[in-house]
Residue, then its C-alpha position, 0 to 999 in steps of 0.5 A: x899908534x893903533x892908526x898907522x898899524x892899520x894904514x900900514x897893513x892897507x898898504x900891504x894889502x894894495x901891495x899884494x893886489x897889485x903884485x897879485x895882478x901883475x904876476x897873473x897878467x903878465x905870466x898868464x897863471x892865474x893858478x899860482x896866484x893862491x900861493x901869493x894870498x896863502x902867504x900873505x894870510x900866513x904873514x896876516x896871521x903872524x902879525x896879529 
């Protein structure tokens, strides 16, 4: 159970990079990228 917790959280993370990159790219702002990783610290933090 503790394994597909963990392979899920990995997901996510990938998720997030590659909407991370793509909003970077494609917007060319690159300094509204930390509100994607802030809020996904914050869900991270919660879902401990």
């Amino acid at each position: 159970m503790k394994d597909k917790k963990k392979i899920i959280n990995w997901v996510i993370a990938i998720i997030v990079a590659i909407v991370y990159l793509t909003v970077s790219i494609v917007f060319k702002s690159w300094a509204y990228s930390w509100l994607i990783w802030g809020v996904y610290a914050i869900y991270r933090f919660i879902a401990k």
